[in-house]
C-alpha positions as CSV (number, residue, x, y, z in Angstrom):
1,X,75.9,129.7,81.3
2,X,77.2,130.0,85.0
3,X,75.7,126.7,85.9
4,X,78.0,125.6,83.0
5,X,81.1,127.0,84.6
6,X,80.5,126.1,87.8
7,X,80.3,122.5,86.6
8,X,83.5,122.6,84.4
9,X,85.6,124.0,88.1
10,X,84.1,121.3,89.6
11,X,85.0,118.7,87.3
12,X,88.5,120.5,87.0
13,X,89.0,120.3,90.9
14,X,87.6,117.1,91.6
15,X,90.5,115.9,88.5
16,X,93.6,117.7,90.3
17,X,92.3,115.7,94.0
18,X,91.9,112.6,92.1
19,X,95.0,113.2,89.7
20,X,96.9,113.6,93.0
21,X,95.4,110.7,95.0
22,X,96.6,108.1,91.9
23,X,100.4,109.7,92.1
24,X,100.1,108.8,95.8
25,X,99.1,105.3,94.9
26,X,101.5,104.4,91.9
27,X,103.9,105.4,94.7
28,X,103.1,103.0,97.0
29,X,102.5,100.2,94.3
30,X,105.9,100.5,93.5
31,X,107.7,100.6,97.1
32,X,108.9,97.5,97.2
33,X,110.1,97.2,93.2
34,X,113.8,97.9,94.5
35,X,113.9,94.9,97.0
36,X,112.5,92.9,94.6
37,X,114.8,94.0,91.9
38,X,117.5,93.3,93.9
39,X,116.6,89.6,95.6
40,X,116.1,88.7,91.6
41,X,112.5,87.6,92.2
42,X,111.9,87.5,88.3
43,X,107.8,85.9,89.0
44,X,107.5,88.7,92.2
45,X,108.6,91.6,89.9
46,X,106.2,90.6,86.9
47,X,103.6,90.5,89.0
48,X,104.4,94.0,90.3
49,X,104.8,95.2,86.4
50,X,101.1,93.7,85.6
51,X,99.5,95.0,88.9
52,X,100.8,98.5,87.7
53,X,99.4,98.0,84.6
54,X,96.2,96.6,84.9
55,X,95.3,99.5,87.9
56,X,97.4,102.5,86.6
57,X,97.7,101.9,82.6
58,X,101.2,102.3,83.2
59,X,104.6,100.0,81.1
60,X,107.8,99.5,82.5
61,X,109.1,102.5,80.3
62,X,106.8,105.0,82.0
63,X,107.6,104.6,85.5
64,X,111.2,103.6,85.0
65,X,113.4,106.9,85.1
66,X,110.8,108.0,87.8
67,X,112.3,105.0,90.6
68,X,115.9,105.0,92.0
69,X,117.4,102.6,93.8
70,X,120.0,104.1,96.1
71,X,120.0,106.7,93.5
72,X,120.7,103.9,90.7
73,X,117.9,103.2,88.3
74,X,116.5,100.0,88.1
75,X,118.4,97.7,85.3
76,X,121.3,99.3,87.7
77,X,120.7,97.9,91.0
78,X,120.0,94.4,89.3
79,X,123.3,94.5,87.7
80,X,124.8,95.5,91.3
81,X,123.1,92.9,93.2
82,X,124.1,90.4,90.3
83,X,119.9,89.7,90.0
84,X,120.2,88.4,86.3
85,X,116.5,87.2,86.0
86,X,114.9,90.8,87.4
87,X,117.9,92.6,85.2
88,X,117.4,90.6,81.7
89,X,113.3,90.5,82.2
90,X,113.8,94.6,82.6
91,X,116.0,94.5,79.8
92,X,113.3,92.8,77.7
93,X,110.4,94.8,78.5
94,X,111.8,98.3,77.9
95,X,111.9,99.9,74.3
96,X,115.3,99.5,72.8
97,X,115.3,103.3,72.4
98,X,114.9,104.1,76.4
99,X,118.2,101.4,76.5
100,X,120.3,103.6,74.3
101,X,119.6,106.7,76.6
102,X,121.5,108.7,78.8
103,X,120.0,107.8,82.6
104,X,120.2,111.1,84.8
105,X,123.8,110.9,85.7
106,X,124.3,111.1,81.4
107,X,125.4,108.0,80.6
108,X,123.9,105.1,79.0
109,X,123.6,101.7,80.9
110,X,125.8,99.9,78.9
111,X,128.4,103.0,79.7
112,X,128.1,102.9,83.3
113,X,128.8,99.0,83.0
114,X,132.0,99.7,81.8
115,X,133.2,101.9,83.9
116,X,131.8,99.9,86.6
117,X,134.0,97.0,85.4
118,X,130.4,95.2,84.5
119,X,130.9,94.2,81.4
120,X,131.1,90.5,82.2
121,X,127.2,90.6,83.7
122,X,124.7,88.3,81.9
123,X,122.4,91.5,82.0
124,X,124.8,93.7,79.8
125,X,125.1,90.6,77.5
126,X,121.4,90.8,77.3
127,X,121.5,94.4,76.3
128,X,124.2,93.9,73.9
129,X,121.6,91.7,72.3
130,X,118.6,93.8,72.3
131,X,119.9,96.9,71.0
């Protein structure tokens, strides 16, 4: 019986260290996401979204209100930097529910494009259309 716990602490510690080590590294997979968000280097961040995925069995939607850009999220900084291929490919890969909802600040993206005066941006057309 104690041999049992003692495995089951071991297994339970050996989870948190390894647990922590993979937040570290999902971190540093997606440093760079923001500079390539913003240079609209559509083929750069695909690679970056599979990369994730294949080594972290993470989507778009699960890492997305977890990265900020300045302290804009993602689909935000492309429609700032005018990057309509990063912006319209983000726009395509997230669930049209996460589109619809408030970001941190409370508003929706389409929202903050408005009173941004971004209404006119190929990536809020794009959103019109998926949602």
């Amino acid at each position: 019986m104690l041999k049992i716990v003692k495995t089951s602490i071991a297994i339970a510690t050996a989870s948190l260290i390894f647990a922590g080590n993979a937040q570290a590294d999902v971190s540093e997979a997606l440093q760079n996401i923001c500079t390539i968000v913003k240079a609209d280097d559509k083929g750069e961040l695909r690679k970056k979204m599979k990369r994730v995925q294949s080594d972290y069995s993470l989507k778009l939607k699960d890492y997305y209100t977890g990265v900020s850009c300045g302290g804009n999220s993602l689909i935000r900084t492309a429609m700032l930097n005018n990057a309509e291929k990063t912006g319209t490919l983000m726009v395509k890969k997230m669930p049209k529910g996460d589109l619809k909802a408030p970001e941190k600040d409370g508003k929706t993206v389409l929202a903050w494009a408005s009173e941004n005066g971004l209404d006119a941006s190929p990536i809020v057309a794009a959103l019109n259309d998926r949602i």
